[in-house]
C-alpha positions as CSV (number, residue, x, y, z in Angstrom):
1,X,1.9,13.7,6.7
2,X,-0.6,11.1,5.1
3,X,-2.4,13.7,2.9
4,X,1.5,14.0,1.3
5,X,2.7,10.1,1.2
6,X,-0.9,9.5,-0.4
7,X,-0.6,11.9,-3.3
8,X,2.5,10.7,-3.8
9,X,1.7,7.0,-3.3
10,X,-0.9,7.8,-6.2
11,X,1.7,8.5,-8.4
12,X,2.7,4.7,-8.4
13,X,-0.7,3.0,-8.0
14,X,-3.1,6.1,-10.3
15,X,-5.9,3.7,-9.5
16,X,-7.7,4.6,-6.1
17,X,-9.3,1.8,-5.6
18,X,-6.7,-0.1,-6.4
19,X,-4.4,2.1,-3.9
20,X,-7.0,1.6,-1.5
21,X,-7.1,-2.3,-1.3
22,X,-3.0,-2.1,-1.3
23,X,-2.9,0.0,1.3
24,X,-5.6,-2.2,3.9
25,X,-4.6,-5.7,2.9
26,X,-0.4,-4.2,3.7
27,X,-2.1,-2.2,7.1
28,X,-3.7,-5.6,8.0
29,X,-0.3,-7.4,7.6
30,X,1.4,-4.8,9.9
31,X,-1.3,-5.0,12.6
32,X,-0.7,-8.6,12.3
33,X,3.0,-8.5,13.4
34,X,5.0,-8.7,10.1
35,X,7.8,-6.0,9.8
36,X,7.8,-3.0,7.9
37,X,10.0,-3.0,5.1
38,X,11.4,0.7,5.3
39,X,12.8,2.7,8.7
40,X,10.2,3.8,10.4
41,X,9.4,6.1,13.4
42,X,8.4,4.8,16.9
43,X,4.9,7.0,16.5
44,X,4.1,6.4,12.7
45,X,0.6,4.8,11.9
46,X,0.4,1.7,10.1
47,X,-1.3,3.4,7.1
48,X,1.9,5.6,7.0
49,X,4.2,2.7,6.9
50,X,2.0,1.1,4.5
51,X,2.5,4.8,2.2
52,X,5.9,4.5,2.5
53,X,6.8,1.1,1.5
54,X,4.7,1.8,-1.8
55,X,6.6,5.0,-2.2
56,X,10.0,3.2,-1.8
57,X,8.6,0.3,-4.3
58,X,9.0,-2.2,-1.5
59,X,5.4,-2.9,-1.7
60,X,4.7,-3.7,-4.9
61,X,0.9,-5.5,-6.5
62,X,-0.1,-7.7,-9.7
63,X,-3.2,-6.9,-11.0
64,X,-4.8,-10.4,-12.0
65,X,-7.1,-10.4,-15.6
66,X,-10.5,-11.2,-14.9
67,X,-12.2,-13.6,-17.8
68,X,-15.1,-12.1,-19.7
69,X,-16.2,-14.9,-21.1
70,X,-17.6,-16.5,-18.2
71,X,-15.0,-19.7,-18.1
């Protein structure tokens, strides 16, 4: 089930890495207690629940520019 919700998780967030750092910092939040924001089964992982809130664009990231110019 993971292999699936990734691929199509990628098709929001095309950046891996990007995906990737989504994906642990939301896993972290779970594991910490706060609620999922989409029905989930009694037996479905955290990364799961992490997949699917991105899939059902309840999860949502900004990316922040980075300065070039050293300021």
């Amino acid at each position: 089930m993971t292999t699936q919700l990734l691929q199509e998780a990628s098709q929001i967030i095309p950046n891996p890495q990007l995906l990737i750092n989504v994906i642990s910092k939301r896993v972290r939040q779970l594991g910490l207690g706060h609620r999922p924001m989409v029905e989930t089964g009694p037996r479905a992982s955290l990364t799961d629940i992490a997949l699917k809130e991105i899939i059902a664009g309840k999860l949502t990231f900004e990316e922040q520019s980075t300065s070039t110019d050293g300021a």
